[in-house]
C-alpha distance (Angstrom), angle and dihedral (degrees) to the residues before:
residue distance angle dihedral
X1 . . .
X2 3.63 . .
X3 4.16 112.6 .
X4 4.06 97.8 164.9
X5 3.94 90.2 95.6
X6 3.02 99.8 43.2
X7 3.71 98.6 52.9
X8 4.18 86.0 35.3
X9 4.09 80.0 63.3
X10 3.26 93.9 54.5
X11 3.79 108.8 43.6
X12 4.08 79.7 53.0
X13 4.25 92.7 58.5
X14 3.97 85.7 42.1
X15 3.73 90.1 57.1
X16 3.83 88.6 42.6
X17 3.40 84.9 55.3
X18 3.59 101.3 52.1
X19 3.66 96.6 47.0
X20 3.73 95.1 48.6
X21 4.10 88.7 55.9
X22 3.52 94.2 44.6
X23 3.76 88.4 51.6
X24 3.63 89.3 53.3
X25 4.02 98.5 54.3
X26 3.65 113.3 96.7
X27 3.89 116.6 -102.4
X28 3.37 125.2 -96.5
X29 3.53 115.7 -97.5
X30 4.43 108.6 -99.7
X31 3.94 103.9 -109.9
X32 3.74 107.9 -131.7
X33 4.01 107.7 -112.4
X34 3.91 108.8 -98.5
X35 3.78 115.6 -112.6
X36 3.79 120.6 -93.4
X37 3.10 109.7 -107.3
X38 3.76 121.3 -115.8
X39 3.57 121.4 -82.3
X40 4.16 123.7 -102.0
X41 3.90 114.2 -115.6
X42 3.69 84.7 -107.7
X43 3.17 103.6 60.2
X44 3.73 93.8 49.6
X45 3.51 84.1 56.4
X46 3.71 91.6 54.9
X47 4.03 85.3 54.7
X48 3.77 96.3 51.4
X49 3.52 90.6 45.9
X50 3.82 89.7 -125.5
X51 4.08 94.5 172.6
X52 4.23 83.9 63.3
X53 4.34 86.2 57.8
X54 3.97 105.0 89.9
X55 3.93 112.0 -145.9
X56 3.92 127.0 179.4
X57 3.75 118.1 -123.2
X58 3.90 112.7 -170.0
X59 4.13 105.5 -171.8
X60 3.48 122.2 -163.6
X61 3.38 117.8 -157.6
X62 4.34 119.8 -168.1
X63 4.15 103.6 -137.5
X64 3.76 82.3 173.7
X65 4.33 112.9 139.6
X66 3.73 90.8 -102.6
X67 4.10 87.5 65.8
X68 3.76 85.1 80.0
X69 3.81 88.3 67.7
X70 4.11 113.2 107.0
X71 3.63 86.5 -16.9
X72 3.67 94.0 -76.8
X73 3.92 85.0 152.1
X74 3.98 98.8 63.4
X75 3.79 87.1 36.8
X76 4.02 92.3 64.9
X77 3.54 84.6 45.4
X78 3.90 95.0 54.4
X79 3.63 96.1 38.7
X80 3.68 95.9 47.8
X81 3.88 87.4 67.2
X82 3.49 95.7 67.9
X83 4.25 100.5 41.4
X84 4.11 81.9 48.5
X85 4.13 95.4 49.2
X86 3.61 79.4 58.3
X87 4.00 105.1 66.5
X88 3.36 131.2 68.6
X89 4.08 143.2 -98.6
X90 4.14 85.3 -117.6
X91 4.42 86.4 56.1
X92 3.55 118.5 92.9
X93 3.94 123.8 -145.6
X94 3.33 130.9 -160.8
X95 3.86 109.1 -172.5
X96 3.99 117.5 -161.1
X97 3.66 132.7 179.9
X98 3.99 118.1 -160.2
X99 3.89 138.5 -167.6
X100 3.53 120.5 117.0
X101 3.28 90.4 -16.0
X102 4.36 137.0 26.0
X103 3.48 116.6 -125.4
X104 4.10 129.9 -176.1
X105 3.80 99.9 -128.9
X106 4.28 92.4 175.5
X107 3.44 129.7 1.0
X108 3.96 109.8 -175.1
X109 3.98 152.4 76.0
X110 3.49 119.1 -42.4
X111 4.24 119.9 -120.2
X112 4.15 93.3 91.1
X113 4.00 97.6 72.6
X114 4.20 86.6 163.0
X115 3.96 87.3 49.8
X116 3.98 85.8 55.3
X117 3.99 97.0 42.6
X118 3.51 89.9 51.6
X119 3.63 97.1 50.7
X120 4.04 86.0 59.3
X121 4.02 110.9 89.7
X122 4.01 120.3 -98.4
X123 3.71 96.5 -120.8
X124 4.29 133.5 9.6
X125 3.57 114.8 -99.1
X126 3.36 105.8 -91.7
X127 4.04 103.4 -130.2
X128 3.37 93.2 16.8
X129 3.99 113.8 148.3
X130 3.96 122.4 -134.5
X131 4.14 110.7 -109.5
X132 3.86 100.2 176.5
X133 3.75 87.5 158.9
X134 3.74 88.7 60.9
X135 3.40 98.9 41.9
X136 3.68 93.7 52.7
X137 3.87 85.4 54.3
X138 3.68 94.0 69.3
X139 3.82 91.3 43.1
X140 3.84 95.8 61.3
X141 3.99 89.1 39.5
X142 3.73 91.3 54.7
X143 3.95 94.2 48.2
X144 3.48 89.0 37.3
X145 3.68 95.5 69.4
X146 4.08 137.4 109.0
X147 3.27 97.7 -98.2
X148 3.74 103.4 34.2
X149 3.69 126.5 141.2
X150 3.90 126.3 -88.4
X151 4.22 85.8 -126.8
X152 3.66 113.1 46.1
X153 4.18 130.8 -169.3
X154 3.56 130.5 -162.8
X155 4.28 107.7 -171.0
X156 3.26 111.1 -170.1
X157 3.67 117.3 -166.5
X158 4.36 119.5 -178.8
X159 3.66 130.2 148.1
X160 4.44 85.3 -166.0
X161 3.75 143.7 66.7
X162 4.41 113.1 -109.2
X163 3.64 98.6 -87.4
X164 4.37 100.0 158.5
X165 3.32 129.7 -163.8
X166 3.96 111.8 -92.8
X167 3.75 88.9 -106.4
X168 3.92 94.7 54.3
X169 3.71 128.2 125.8
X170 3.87 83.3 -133.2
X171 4.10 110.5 58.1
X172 3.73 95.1 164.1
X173 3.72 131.4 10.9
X174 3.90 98.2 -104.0
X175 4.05 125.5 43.3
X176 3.70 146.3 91.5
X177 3.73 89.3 -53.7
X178 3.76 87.4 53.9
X179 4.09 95.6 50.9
X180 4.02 92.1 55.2
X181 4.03 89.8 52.2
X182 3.86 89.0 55.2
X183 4.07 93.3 34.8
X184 3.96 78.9 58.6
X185 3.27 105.0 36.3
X186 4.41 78.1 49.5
X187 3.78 82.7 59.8
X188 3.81 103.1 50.2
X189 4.20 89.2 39.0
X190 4.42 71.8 64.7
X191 3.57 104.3 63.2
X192 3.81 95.1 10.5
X193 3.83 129.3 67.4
X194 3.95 89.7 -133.2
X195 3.77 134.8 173.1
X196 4.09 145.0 169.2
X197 3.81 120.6 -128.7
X198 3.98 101.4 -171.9
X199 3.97 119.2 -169.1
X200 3.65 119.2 -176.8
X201 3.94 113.1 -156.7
X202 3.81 103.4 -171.6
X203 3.74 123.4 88.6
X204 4.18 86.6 -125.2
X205 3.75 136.4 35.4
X206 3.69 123.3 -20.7
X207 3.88 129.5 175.4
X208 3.80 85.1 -128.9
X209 3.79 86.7 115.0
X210 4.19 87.3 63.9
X211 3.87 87.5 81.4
X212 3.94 87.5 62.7
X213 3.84 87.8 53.8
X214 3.72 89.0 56.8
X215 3.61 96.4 30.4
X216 3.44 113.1 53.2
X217 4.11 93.3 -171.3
X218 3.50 90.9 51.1
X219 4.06 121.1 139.1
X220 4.26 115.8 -160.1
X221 3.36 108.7 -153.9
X222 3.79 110.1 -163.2
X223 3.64 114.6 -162.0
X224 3.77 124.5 -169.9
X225 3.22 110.3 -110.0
X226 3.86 126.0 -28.7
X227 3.60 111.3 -75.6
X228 4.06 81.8 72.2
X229 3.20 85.6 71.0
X230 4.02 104.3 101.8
X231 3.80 85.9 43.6
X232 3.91 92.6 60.4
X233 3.85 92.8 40.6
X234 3.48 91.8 49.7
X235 4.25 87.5 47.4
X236 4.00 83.0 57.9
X237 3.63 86.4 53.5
X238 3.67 97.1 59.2
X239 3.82 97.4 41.0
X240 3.63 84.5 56.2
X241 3.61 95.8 43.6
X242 4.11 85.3 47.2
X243 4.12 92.3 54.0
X244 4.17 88.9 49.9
X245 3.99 82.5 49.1
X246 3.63 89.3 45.3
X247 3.67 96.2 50.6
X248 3.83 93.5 50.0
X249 4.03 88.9 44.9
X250 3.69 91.3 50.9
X251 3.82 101.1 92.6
X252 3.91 90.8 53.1
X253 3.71 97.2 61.7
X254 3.62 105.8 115.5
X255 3.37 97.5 9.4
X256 3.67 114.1 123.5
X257 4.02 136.8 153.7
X258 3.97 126.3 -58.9
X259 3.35 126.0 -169.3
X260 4.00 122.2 -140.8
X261 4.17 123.0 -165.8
X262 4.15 102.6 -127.2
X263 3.63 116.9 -117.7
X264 3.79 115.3 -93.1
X265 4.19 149.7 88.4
X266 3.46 123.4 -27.1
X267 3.45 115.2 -92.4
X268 3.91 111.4 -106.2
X269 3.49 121.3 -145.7
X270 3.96 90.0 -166.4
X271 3.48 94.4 127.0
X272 4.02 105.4 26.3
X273 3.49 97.9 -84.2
X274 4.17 151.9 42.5
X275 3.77 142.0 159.4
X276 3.69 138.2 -113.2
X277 3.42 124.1 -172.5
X278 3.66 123.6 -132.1
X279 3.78 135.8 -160.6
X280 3.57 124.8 -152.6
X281 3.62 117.7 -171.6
X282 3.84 137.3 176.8
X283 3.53 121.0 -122.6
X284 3.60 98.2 -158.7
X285 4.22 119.8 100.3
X286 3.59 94.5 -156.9
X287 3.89 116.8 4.3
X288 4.50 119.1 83.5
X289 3.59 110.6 -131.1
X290 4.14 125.9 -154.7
X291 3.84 120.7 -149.6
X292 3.72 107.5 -162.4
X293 3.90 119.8 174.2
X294 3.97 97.8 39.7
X295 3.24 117.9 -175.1
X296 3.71 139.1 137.7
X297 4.30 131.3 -146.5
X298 3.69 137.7 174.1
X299 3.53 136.5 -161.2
X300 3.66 136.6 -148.5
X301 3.72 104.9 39.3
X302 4.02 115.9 52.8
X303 3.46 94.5 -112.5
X304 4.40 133.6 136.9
X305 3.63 126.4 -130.8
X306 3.78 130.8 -149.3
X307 3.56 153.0 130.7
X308 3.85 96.1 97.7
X309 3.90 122.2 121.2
X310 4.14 108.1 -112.1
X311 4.01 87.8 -140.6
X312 4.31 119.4 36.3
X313 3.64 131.6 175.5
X314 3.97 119.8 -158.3
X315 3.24 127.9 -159.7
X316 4.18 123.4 -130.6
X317 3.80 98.4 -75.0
X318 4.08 97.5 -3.8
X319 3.12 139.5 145.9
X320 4.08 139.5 -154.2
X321 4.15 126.7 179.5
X322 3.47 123.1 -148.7
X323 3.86 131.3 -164.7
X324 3.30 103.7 -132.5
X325 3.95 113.3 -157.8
X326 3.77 118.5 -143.9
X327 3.91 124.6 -157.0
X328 3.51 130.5 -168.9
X329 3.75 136.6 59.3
X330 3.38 138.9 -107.0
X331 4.01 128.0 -104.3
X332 3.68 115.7 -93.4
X333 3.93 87.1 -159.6
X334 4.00 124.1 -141.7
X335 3.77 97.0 -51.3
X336 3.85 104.1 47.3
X337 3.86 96.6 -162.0
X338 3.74 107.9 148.3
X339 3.62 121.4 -94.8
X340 3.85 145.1 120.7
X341 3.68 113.1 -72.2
X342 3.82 119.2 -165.5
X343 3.89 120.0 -163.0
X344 3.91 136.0 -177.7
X345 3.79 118.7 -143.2
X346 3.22 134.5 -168.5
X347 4.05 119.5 -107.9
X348 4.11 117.6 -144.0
X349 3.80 122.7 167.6
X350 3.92 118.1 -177.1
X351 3.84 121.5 -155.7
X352 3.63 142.5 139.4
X353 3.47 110.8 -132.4
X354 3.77 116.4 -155.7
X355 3.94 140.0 153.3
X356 3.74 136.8 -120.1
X357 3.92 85.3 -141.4
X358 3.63 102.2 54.3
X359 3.87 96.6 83.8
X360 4.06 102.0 43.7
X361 3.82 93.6 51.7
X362 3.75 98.8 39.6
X363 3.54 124.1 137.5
X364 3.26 89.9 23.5
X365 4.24 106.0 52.3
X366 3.60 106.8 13.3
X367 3.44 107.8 -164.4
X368 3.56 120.0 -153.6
X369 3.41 121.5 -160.5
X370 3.68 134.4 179.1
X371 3.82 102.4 -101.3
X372 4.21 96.5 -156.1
X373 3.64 123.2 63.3
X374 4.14 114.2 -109.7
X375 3.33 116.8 -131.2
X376 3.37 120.4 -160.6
X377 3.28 107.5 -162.4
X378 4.30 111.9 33.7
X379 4.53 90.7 175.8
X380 3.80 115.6 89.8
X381 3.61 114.6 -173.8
X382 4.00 116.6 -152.3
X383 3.72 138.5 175.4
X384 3.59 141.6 -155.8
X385 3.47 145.2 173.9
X386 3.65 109.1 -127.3
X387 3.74 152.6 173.6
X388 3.81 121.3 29.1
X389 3.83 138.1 -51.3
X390 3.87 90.9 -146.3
X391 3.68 97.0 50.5
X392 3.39 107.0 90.1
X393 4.08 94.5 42.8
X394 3.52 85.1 37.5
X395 4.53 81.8 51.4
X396 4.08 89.1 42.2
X397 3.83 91.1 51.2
X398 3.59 90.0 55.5
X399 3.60 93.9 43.3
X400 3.61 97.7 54.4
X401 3.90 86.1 45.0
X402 3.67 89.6 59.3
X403 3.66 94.4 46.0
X404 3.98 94.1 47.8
X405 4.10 91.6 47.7
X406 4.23 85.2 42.9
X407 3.97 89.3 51.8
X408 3.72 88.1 48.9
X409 3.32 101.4 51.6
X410 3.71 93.3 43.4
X411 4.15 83.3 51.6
X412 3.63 84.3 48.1
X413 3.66 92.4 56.8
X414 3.36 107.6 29.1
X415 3.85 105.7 31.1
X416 4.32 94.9 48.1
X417 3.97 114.4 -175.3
X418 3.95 108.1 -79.4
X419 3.82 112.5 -118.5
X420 3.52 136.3 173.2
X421 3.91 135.1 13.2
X422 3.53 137.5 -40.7
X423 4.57 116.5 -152.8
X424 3.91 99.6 -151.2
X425 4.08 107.7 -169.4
X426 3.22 132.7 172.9
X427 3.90 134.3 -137.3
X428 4.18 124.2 -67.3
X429 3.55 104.7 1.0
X430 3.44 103.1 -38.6
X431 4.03 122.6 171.1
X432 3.54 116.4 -57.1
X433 4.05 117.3 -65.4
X434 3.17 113.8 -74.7
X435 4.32 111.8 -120.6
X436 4.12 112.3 -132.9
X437 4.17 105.1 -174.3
X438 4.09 104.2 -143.9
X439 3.43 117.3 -127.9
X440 3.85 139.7 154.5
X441 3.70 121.8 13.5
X442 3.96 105.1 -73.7
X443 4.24 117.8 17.2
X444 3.63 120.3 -173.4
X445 3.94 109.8 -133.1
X446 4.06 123.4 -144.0
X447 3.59 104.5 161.2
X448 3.42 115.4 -155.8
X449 4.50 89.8 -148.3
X450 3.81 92.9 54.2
X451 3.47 109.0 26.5
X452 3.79 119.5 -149.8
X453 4.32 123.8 87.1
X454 3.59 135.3 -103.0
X455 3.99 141.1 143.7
X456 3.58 141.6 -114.7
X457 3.78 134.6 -148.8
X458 3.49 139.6 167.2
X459 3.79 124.6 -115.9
X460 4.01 119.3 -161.7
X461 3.88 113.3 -134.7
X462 3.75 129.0 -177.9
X463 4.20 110.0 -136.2
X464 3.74 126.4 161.2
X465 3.66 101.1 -95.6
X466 3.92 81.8 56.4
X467 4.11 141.6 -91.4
X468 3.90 113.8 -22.5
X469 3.77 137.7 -178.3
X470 3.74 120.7 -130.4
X471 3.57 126.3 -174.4
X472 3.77 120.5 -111.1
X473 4.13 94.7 -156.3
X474 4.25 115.2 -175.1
X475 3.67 109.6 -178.2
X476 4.35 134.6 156.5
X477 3.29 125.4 175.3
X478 3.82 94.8 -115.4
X479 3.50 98.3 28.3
X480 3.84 99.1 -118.2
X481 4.31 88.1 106.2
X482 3.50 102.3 49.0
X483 4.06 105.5 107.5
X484 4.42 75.7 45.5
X485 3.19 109.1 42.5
X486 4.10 112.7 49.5
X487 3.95 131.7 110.7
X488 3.87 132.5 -159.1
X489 3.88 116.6 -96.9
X490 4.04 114.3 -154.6
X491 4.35 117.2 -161.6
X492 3.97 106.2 -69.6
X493 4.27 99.6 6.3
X494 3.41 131.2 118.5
X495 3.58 125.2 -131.9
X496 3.83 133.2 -175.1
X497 3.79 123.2 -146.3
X498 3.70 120.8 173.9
X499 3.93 97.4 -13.0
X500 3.63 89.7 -56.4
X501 4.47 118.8 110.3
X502 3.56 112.4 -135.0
X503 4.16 118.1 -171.7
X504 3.45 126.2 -170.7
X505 3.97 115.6 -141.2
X506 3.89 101.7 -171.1
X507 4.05 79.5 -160.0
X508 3.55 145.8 42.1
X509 3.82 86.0 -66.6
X510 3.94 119.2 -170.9
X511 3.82 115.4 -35.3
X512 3.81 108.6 -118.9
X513 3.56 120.7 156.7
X514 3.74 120.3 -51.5
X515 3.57 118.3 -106.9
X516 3.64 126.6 -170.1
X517 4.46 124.0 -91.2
X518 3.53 128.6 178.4
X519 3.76 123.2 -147.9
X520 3.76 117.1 -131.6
């Protein structure tokens, strides 16, 4: 009997199985990408371009008699090598030698280090004397010239103390002739980013520390004994190296990002929400800048802002736009008639602003950079169409509903239901008074006995025995007078108005014969 399908069938629903479970398990939350980590000085270097800077290295090198001590001689030699490999074609070396006597050994662009170490002399002079003074001479006139360097080196490198020749320029290590080399070397420190790396190579005193006298920016390194020599040269290299850095990095200090609101419509909040798009650009021309902590408010209206990234990198000098999505609405105020409402709020963006290079070239470059976002413009205009289209029919219905229930209670009170009778006679014995039935709120009267037109009304009154109706009766004899010429009629008087006798029966009153009324 054959059991491989069978089993084939169900290693298949088993894997089915698995699958469809695995499906159903909820995914693994995304791990955020780790930071990069901060760049090495060298390759910021490599982004400034730092082998394009020229800079002006003027090396002094003691050939004195005590050079021949512990080979210090041959070890210059062999660790100059390496601290020359490391500048540039654009650098400029001028390579002295100095006992009794200075003497140019090469004068030219860097690139050829064995050119340079074979320009230096085999072997020290032998009872050669130690003329820092002099030697420092030729440094300042070398960086001193036309067509010197923006960053400027002087290296000094002697194992002895200044002891001149008797014929030098330079007797003793202080002096007149001293005060010119550092009103000089005051001059080119002017125009010229200049500075003094002294390295004394003897085990006791040196006059290495003279260059600080004449240099004021001068750093002595002091290695331990020779073979630290490289080391030392090679720390000269990278100050120097920093300063040409420095000098390129100096018109981004303090420079930052700004943010700037793109030209275009108002947003308009008709429908709860709209977008504005925002640049935000870095200022710097050669430094990256990090925003971390993103995030944008305003005040005044209720409204919430996104659309921004919470963490941004920039670029030297780039730029990114963001649409920025606004949500809220606008007030409609206390009467919500519709119309346009326009609104100013308030713009804030939060941010630190920080750089990748800050850490690798501290102490050296500190580079200070604003740590909030500028924004240039803080005012954001919106619009929105707001309140209701019905309102103010929806208002004039109720006003005229007011006004009709006002006018009917001020009929109700002051135009009663007529009742009763009203005696109309005329003048010296006329015929018999004339009988007006009341009715309705307001009658017009044009007795047939008298003639003439007028109008009665009732008026409710309040008296102790209770409310009562009188009679508010206009009548002329033509008709021109009424509205002047009328008097009040209480329940059982008599009134006269225009020569005519008006009584008010509030009752069915005697019956005499009917004359005609006319309800108003």
């Amino acid at each position: 009997m054959n059991h491989t399908a069978p089993a084939r069938s169900l290693r298949r629903c088993a894997a089915l199985l698995t699958a469809a479970l695995l499906a159903a398990l909820p995914a693994a939350p995304a791990q955020a990408a780790p930071a990069a980590p901060d760049p090495t000085r060298a390759e910021i270097y490599r982004a400034l371009q730092l082998e394009q800077e020229p800079a002006d290295y003027a090396i002094l090198v003691d050939t004195s008699g005590s050079m021949t001590r512990e080979g210090r001689y041959d070890t210059v030699r062999a660790t100059l090598r390496p601290f020359l490999d490391g500048l540039t074609p654009e650098d400029h070396v001028a390579l002295f030698t100095f006992d009794s006597r200075t003497e140019a050994r090469y004068v030219g662009p860097a690139g050829d280090t064995s050119k340079i170490i074979a320009a230096l002399p085999a072997a020290p002079t032998k009872d050669g004397d130690t003329d820092i003074g002099a030697a420092l001479d030729a440094a300042l006139k070398e960086v001193a010239r036309d067509d010197a360097s923006p960053v400027a080196s002087v290296v000094l490198l002697t194992d002895g103390e200044h002891r001149p020749a008797a014929h030098s320029r330079y007797p003793q290590a202080s002096g007149p002739a001293w005060d010119a080399l550092t009103k000089r070397a005051k001059a080119v420190a002017g125009r010229t980013e200049l500075a003094g790396y002294a390295i004394p190579l003897g085990g006791g005193a040196t006059g290495a520390g003279l260059l600080a006298n004449v240099v004021p920016d001068t750093t002595v390194l002091r290695p331990d004994g020779i073979q630290d020599l490289g080391a030392y040269l090679a720390r000269a290299g990278d100050r120097t190296r920093a300063r040409k850095a420095a000098r390129l990095l100096a018109p981004d200090i303090g420079k930052g990002v700004t943010a700037t609101w793109q030209d275009g419509e108002t947003p308009d909040l008709g429908d709860g929400s709209a977008t504005k798009k925002l640049t935000l650009r870095s200022a710097t021309a050669h430094v990256p800048l990090t925003v971390t902590g993103l995030r944008a408010t305003v005040t005044g209206p209720d409204l919430t802002v996104g659309g921004l990234p919470g963490r941004l990198a920039l670029e030297p000098g780039e730029s990114k736009t963001y649409t920025l999505r606004l949500h809220g609405r606008l007030s409609g105020g206390a009467l919500p008639y519709r119309r346009t409402e326009n609104a100013t709020a308030t713009f804030h963006l939060a941010g630190e602003v920080t750089s990748s290079w800050q850490r690798p070239l501290a102490p050296d470059i500190r580079l200070r950079t604003p740590a909030a976002i500028r924004v240039q413009r803080t005012d954001l205009p919106l619009r929105a169409d707001v309140g209701s289209a019905f309102f103010l029919p929806a208002l004039a219905a109720g006003l005229l509903v007011l006004v009709l229930a006002g006018w009917l209670i001020w009929r109700r009170v002051n135009r009663p239901p007529l009742r009763g009778v009203l005696l109309l006679a005329t003048p010296f014995g006329g015929p018999l008074p004339e009988r007006i039935e009341l009715r309705g709120r307001r009658m017009a009267l044009r007795p047939a006995s008298a003639g003439g037109r007028g109008t009665v009304h009732g008026r409710r009154r309040s008296t102790r025995e209770g409310p009562r109706t009188d009679l508010r009766i206009r009548f002329s004899p033509d008709g021109t007078a009424a509205r002047e010429s009328g008097a009040v009629c209480a329940p059982g008087a008599e009134v006269v108005v225009s020569g005519v006798s008006f009584t008010y029966l509030d009752g069915p009153g005697p019956a005499p014969a009917p004359a005609p009324g006319w309800p108003g």
